[in-house]
C-alpha positions as CSV (number, residue, x, y, z in Angstrom):
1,X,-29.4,-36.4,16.6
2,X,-28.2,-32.9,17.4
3,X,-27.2,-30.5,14.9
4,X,-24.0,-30.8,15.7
5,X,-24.2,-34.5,14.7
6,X,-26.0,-34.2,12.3
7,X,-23.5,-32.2,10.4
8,X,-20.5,-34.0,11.4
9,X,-22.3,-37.0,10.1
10,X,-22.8,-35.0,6.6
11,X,-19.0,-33.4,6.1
12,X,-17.5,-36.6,6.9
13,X,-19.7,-38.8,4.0
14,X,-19.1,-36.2,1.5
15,X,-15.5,-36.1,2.3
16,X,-15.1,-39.6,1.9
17,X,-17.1,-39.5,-1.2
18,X,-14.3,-38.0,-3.0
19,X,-11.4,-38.4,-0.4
20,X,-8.4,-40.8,-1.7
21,X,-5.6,-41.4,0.0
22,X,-2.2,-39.1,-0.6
23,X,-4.8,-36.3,-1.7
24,X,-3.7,-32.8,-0.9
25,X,-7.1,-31.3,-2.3
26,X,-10.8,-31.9,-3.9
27,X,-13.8,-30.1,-5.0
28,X,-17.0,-30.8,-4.1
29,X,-20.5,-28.9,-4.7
30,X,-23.6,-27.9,-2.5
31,X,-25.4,-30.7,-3.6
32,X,-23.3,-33.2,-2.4
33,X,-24.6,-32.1,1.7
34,X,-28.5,-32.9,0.2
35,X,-26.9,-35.8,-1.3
36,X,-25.7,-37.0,1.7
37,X,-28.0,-36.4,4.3
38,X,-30.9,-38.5,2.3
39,X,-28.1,-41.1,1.7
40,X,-27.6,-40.8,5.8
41,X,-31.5,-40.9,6.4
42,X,-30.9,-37.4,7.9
43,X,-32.8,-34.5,8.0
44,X,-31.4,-31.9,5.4
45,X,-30.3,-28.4,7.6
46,X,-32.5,-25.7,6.4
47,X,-29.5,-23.8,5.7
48,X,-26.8,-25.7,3.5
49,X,-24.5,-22.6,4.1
50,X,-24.7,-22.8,8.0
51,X,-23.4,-26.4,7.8
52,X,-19.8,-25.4,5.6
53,X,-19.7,-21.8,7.9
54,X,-19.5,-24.0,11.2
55,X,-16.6,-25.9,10.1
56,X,-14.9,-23.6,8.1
57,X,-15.1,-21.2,11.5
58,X,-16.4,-22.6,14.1
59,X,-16.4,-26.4,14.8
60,X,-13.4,-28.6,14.2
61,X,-13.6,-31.2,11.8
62,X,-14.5,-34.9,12.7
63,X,-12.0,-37.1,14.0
64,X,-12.1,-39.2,11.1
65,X,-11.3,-36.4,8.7
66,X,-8.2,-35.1,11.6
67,X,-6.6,-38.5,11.2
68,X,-5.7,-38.2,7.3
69,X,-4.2,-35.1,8.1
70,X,0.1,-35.2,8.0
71,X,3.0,-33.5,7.8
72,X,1.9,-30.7,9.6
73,X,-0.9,-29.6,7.9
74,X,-4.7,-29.1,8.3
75,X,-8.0,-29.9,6.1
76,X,-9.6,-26.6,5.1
77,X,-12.8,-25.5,3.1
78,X,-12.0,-22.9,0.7
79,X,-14.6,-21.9,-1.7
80,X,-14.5,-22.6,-5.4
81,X,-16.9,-20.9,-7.4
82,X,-20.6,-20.4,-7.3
83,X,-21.8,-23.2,-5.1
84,X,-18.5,-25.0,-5.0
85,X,-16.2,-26.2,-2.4
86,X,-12.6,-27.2,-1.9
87,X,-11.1,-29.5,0.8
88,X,-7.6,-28.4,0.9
89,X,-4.6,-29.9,3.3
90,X,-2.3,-26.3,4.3
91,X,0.0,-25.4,7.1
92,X,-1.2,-23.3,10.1
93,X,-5.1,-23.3,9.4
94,X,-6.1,-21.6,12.7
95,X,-5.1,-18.2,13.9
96,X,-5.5,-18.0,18.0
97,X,-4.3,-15.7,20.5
98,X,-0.3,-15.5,21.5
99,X,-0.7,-15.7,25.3
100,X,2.9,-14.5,26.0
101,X,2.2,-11.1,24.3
102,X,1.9,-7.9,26.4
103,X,-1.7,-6.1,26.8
104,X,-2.1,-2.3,26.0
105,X,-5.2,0.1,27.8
106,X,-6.8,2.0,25.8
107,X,-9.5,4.7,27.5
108,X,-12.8,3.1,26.5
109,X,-15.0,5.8,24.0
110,X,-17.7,3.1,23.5
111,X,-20.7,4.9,24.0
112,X,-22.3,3.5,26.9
113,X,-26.0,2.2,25.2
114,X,-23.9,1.0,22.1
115,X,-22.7,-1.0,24.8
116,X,-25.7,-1.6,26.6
117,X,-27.6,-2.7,23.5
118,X,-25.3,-4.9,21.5
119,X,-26.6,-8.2,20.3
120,X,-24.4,-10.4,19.7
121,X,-20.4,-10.8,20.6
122,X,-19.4,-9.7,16.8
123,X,-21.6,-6.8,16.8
124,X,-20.5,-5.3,20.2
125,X,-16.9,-6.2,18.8
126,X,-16.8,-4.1,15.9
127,X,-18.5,-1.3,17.8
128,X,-15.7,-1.1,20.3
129,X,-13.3,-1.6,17.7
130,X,-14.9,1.3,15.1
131,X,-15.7,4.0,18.3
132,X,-12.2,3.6,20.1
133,X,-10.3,3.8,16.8
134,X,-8.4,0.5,17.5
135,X,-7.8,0.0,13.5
136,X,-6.4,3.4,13.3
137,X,-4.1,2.5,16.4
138,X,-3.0,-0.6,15.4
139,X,-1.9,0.4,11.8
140,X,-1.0,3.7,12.1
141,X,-2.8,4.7,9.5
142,X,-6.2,7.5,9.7
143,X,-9.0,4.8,8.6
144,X,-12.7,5.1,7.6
145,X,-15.4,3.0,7.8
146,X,-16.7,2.3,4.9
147,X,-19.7,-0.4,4.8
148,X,-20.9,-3.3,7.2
149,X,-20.9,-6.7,5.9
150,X,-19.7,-6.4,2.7
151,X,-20.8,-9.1,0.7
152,X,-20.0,-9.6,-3.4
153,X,-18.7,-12.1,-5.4
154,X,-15.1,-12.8,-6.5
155,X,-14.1,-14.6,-9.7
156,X,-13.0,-18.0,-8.8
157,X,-14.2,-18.1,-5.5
158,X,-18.1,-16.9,-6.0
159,X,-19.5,-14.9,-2.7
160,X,-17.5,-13.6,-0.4
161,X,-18.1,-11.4,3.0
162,X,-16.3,-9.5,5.3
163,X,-17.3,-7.9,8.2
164,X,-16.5,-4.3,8.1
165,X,-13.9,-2.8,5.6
166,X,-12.4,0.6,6.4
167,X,-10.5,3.2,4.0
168,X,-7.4,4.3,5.2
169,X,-5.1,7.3,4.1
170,X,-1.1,7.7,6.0
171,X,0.8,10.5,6.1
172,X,2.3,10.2,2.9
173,X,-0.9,9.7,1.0
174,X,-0.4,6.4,0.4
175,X,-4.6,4.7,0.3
176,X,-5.6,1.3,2.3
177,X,-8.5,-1.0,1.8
178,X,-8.4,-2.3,5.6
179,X,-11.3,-5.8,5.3
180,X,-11.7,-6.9,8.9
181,X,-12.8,-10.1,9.9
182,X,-14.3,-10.0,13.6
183,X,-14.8,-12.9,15.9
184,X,-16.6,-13.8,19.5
185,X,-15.1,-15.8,22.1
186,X,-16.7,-18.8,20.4
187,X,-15.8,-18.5,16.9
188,X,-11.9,-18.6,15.7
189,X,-10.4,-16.4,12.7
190,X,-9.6,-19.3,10.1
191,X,-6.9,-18.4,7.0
192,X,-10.1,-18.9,4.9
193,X,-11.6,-15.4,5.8
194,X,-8.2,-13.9,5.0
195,X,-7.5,-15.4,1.9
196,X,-11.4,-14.2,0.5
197,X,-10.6,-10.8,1.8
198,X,-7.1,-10.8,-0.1
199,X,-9.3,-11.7,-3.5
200,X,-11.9,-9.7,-2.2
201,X,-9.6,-6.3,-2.5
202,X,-7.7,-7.5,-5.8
203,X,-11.0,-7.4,-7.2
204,X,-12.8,-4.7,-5.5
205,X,-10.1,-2.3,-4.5
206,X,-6.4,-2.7,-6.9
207,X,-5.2,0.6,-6.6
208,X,-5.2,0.3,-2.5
209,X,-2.7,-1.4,-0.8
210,X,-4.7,-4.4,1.2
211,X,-4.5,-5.0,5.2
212,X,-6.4,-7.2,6.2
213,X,-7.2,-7.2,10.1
214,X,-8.9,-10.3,12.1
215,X,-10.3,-8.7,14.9
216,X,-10.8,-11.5,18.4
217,X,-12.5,-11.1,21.6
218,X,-10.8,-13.3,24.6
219,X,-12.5,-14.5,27.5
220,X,-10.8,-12.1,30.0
221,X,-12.1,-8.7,28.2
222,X,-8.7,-8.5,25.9
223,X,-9.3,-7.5,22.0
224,X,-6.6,-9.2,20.0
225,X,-6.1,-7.6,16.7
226,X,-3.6,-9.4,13.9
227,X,-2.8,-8.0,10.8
228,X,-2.0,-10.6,7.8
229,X,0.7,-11.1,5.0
230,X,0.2,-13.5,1.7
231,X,3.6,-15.1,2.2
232,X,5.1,-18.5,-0.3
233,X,4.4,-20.2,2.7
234,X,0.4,-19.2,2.6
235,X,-1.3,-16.5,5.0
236,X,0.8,-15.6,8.0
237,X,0.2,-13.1,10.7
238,X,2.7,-10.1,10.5
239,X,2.0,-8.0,13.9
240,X,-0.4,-9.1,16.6
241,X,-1.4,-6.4,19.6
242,X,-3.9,-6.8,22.6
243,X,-5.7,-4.3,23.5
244,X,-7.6,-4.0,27.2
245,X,-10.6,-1.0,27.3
246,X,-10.5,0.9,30.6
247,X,-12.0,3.7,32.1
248,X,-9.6,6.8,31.4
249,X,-8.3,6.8,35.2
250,X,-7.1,3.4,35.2
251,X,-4.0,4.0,32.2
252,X,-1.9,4.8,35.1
253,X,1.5,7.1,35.2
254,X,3.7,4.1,35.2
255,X,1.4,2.4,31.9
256,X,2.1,5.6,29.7
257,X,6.1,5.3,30.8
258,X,5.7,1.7,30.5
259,X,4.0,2.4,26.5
260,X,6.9,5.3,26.2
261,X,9.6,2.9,26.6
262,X,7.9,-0.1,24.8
263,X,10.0,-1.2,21.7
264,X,8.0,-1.2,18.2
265,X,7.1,-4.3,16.7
C-alpha cells in the first residue's frame, strides 16, 4: 500500500471513530493514528506529524470524509493543544489563485546562485520573495526579515510554525508583525496556517498590528501573494496581487503607463 493509502486509510478510521452524524466538530489525539493503523494491520508512518501536515496542506481528504460535508462547508484539521487535533466543518477552507486577476513585472534582484542553488520550491520562493522586496511591495509598508521558520507554541493550539515573519514599520510609524506562509506549486495555502499565524502574533507580537501574507508559486512562473482578514465569517482574503520576475528590459514603456494608470485595490 502506498503512503498515500496508507494514510487515507488512517484519517478516515480515526474520523469515523468519533464522527456522528450532524457534527460540525471533534477532537481527536496523536494516538488515535497508532491506534488505528495497528487496528488497520498497517504499518505506523515513522512520522505521525507528516500524516495530519499532508491533509491539512497538501492532500485532499478521502472521499468518504468529502461526502459528510454540506451546506457549503469543508472538513478541516485545526490543532488543539499539545498533541491534539480538531476536525472542524467551515466555509472556504482552501485559498487558490484568482485566474482573472492581472499580473505585475517586477525586475528580478534574485541573485543568480540563490537561484541556481535552491532546494526545494518553498525555499527558492521565499528567496525571490525576501531579495525582490515583494512583501514590501505588496503592503506598502518597509519590512524586515526577522527569523526563518518560526516555530513556538501558542496556548490552546500547542506548536505552531510559520515560514518567515518580517517586521514592518510605515510611514507613520505605525509597527507590523508580517507571518508569511509560503507554498510550491504542489502544496495549497489552507485557512489553518492563517488562523495559527493570527494566534501566533496575539501571543508573540500584541503591540504590532498582524498581516499575515500566504505567499504561492503557479505553474507558469507567476508569485501570487494574498494578504488575510479574521472576518465573523472566518479568514478571508482582503487583497490578492500576482507578481511575474523579469529581467529589467522586459517591464516595457507601455507596462509602467499600463501600472501608472492601474486603479488601487
Amino acid at each position: 500500500m502506498s503512503p498515500k493509502n496508507r494514510y487515507a486509510a488512517i484519517i478516515e478510521d480515526v474520523f469515523f471513530h468519533y464522527y456522528k452524524d450532524g457534527m460540525l466538530q471533534f477532537e481527536f489525539d496523536r494516538s488515535d493514528i497508532a491506534i488505528s493503523a495497528e487496528k488497520l494491520g498497517i504499518e505506523l508512518p515513522k512520522n505521525l506529524g507528516d500524516l495530519i501536515y499532508s491533509f491539512r496542506y497538501r492532500t485532499p481528504l478521502p472521499e468518504r470524509i468529502i461526502e459528510t460535508e454540506h451546506d457549503d462547508l469543508n472538513w478541516i484539521i485545526r490543532p488543539a493543544g499539545k498533541s491534539k487535533y480538531r476536525f472542524v466543518l467551515v466555509r472556504e477552507a482552501l485559498i487558490a489563485p484568482n485566474t482573472g486577476l492581472v499580473e505585475t513585472k517586477i525586475p528580478d534582484a534574485t541573485p543568480g546562485l540563490v537561484s541556481k542553488y535552491s532546494l526545494s520550491d518553498e525555499q527558492a520562493l521565499l528567496a525571490k520573495v525576501r531579495y525582490n522586496r515583494l512583501i514590501d511591495v505588496f503592503t506598502g509598508v518597509t519590512c524586515y526579515s526577522l527569523q526563518n521558520h518560526l516555530r513556538t507554541t501558542v496556548p490552546n493550539m500547542g506548536q505552531v510554525e510559520t515560514d518567515e515573519i518580517y517586521i514592518g514599520v510605515d510611514k507613520k510609524g505605525c509597527q507590523y508583525a508580517i507571518p508569511v506562509q509560503a507554498k510550491g506549486h504542489s502544496d495549497i495555502i489552507s485557512v489553518v496556517q492563517i488562523e495559527q499565524d493570527f494566534a501566533l502574533c496575539q501571543n508573540k507580537f500584541s503591540q504590532l498590528v498582524c498581516r499575515p501574507i500566504g505567499a504561492q508559486f503557479t505553474g507558469d512562473g507567476i508569485i501570487v501573494l494574498y494578504e488575510f482578514e479574521q472576518t465573523d465569517q472566518g479568514v478571508r482574503v482582503a487583497s490578492e496581487r500576482h507578481y511575474r520576475l523579469v529581467a529589467p528590459e522586459e517591464v516595457s514603456a507601455e507596462d509602467l503607463e499600463n501600472y501608472r494608470n492601474r486603479l488601487p485595490h
